[in-house]
N, CA, C and O atoms as a CHARMM CRD file, in Angstrom:
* protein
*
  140
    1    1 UNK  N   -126.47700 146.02300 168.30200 PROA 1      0.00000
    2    1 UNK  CA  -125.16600 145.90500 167.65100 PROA 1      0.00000
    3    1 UNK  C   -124.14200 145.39300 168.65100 PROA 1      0.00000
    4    1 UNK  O   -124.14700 145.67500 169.84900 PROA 1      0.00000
    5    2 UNK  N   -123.23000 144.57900 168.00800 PROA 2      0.00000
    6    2 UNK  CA  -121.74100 144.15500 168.68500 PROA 2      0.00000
    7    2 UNK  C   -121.69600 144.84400 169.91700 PROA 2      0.00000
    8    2 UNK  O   -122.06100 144.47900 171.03500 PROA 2      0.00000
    9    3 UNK  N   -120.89000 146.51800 169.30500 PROA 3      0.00000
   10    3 UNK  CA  -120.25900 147.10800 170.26900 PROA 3      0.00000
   11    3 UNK  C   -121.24300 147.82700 171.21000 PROA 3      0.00000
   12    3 UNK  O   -120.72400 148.20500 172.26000 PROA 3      0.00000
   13    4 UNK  N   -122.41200 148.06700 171.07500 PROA 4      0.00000
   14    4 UNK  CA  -123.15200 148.17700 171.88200 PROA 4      0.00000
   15    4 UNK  C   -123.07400 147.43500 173.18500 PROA 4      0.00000
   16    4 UNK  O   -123.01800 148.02200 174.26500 PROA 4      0.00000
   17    5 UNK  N   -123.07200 145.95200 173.03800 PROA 5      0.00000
   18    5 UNK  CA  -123.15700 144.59400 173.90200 PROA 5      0.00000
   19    5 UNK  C   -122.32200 145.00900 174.32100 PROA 5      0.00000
   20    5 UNK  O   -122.58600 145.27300 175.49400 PROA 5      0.00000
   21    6 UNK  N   -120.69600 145.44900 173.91700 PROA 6      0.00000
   22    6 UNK  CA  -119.33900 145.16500 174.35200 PROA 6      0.00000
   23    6 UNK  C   -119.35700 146.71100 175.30500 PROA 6      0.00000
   24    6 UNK  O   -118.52200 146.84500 176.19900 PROA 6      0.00000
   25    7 UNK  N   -120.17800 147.61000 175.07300 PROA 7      0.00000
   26    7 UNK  CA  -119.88400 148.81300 175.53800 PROA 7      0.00000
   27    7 UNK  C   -120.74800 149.01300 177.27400 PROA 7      0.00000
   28    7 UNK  O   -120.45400 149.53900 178.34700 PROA 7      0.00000
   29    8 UNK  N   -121.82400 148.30500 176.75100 PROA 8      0.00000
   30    8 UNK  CA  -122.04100 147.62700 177.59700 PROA 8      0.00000
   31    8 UNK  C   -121.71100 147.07400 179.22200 PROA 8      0.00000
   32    8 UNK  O   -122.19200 147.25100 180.34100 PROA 8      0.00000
   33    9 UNK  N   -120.64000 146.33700 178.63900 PROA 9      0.00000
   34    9 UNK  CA  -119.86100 145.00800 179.52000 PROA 9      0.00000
   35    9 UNK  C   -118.23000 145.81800 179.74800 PROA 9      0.00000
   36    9 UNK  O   -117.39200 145.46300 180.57700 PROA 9      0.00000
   37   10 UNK  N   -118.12800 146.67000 179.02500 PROA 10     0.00000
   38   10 UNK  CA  -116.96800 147.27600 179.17000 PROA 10     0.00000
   39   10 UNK  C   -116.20700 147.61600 180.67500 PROA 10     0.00000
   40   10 UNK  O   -115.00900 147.50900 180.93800 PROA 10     0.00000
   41   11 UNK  N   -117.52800 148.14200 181.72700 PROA 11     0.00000
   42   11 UNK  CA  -116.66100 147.87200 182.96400 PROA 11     0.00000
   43   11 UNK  C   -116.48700 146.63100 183.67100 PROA 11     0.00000
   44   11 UNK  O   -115.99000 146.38800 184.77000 PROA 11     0.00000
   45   12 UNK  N   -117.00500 145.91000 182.79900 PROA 12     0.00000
   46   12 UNK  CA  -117.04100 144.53200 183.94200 PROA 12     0.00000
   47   12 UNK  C   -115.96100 143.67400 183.44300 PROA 12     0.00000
   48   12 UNK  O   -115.59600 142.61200 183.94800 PROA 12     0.00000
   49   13 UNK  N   -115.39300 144.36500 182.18700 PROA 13     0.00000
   50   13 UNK  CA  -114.13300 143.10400 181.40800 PROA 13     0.00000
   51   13 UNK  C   -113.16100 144.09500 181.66700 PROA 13     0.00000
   52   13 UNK  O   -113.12200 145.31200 181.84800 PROA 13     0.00000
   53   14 UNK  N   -112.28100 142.99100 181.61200 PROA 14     0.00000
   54   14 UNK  CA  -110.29600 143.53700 181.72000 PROA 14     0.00000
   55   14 UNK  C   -110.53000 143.62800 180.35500 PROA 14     0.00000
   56   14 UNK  O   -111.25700 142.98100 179.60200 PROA 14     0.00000
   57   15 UNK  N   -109.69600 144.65100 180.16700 PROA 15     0.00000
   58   15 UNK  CA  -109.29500 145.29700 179.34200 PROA 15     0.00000
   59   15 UNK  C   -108.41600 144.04100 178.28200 PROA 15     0.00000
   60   15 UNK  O   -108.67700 144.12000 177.08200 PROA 15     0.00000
   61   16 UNK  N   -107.75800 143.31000 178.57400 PROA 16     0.00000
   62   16 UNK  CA  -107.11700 142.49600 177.95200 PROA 16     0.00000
   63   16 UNK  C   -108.16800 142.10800 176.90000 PROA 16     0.00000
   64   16 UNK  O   -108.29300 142.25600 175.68500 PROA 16     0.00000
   65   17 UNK  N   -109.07800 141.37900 178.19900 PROA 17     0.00000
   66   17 UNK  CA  -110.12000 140.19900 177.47600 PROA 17     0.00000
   67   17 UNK  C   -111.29500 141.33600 176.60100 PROA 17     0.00000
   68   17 UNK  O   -112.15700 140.90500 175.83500 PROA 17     0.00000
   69   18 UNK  N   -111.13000 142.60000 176.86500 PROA 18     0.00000
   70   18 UNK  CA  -112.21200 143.33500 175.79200 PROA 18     0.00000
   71   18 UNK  C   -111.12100 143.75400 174.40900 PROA 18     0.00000
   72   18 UNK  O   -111.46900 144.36800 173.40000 PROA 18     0.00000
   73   19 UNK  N   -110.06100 143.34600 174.64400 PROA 19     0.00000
   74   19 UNK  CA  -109.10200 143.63300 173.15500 PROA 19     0.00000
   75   19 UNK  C   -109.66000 142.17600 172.59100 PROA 19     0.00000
   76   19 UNK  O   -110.36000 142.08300 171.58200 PROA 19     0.00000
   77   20 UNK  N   -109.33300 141.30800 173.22300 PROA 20     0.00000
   78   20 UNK  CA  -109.82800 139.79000 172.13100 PROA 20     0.00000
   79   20 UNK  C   -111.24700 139.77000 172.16100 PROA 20     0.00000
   80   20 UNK  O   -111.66500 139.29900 171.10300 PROA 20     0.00000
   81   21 UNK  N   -111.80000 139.96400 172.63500 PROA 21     0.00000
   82   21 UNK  CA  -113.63100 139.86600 172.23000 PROA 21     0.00000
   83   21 UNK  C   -113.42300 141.42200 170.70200 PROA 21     0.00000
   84   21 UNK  O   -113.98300 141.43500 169.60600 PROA 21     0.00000
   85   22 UNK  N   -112.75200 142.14500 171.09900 PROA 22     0.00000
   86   22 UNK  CA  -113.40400 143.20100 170.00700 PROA 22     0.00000
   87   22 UNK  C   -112.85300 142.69700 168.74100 PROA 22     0.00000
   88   22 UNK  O   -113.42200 142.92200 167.67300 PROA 22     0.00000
   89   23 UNK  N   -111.34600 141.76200 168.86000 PROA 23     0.00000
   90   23 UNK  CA  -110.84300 141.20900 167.56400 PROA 23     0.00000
   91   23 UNK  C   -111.54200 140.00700 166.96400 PROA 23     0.00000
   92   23 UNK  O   -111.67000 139.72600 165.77200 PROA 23     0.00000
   93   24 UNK  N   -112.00500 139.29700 168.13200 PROA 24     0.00000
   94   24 UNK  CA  -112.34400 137.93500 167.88900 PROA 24     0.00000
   95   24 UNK  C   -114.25600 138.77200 166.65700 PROA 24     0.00000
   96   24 UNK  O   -114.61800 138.47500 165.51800 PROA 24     0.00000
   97   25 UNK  N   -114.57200 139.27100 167.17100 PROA 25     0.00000
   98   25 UNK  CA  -115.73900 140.11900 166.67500 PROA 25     0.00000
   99   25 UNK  C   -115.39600 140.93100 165.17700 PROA 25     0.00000
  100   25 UNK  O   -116.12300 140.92800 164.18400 PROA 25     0.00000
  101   26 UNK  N   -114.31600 141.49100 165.30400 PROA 26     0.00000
  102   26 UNK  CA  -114.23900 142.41100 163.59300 PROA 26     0.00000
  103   26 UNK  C   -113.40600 140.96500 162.75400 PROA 26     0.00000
  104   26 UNK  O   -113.16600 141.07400 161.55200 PROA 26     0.00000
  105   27 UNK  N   -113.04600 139.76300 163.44700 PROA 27     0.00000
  106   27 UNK  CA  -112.36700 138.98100 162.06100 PROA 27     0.00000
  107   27 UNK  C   -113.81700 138.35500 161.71800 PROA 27     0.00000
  108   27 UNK  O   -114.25100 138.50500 160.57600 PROA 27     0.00000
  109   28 UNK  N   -114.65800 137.57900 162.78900 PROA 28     0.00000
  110   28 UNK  CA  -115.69800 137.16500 162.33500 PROA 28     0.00000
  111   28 UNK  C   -116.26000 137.73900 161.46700 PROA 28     0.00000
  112   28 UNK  O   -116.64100 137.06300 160.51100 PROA 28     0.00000
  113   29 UNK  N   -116.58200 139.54600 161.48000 PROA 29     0.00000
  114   29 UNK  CA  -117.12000 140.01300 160.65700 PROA 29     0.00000
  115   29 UNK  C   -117.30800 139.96700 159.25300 PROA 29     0.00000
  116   29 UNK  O   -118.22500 139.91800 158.43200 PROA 29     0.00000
  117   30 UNK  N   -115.23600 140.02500 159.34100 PROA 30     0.00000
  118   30 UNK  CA  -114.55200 140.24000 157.84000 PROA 30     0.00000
  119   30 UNK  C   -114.64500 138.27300 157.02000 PROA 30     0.00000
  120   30 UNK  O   -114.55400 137.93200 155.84000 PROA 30     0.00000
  121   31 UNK  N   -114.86100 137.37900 158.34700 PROA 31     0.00000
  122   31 UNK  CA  -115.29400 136.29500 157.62800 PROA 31     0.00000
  123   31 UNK  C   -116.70800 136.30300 156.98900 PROA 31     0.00000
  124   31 UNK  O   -116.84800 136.15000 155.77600 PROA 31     0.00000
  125   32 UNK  N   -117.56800 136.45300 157.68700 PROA 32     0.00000
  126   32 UNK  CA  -118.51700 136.52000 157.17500 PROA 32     0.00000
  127   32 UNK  C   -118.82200 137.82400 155.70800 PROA 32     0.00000
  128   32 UNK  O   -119.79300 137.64400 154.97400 PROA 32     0.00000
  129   33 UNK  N   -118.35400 138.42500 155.59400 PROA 33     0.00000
  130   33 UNK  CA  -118.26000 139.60600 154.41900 PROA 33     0.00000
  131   33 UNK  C   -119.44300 140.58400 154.97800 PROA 33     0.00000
  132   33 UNK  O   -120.63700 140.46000 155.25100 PROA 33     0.00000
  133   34 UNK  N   -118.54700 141.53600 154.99700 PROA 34     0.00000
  134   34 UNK  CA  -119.41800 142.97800 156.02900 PROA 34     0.00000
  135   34 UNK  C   -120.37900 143.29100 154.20500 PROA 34     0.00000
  136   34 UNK  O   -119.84900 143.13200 153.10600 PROA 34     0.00000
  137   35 UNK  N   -121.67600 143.69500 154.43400 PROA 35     0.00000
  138   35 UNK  CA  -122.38900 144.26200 153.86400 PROA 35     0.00000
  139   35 UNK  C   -122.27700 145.47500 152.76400 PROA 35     0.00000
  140   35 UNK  O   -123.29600 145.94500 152.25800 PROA 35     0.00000
């Protein structure tokens, strides 16, 4: 899963850039139509 990957990588990203990966990730979602 996503946040797995992101939880992951979480110490290795600024914090900034893990706010836009987690948004850039839930709009894709909501484009694609969550299940």
């Amino acid at each position: 899963m996503v946040l797995m990957f992101i939880s992951r990588h979480i110490l290795s990203v600024q914090p900034n850039t893990l706010c836009l990966i987690i948004q850039a990730e839930l709009q894709s979602q909501l484009n694609r139509g969550l299940p």
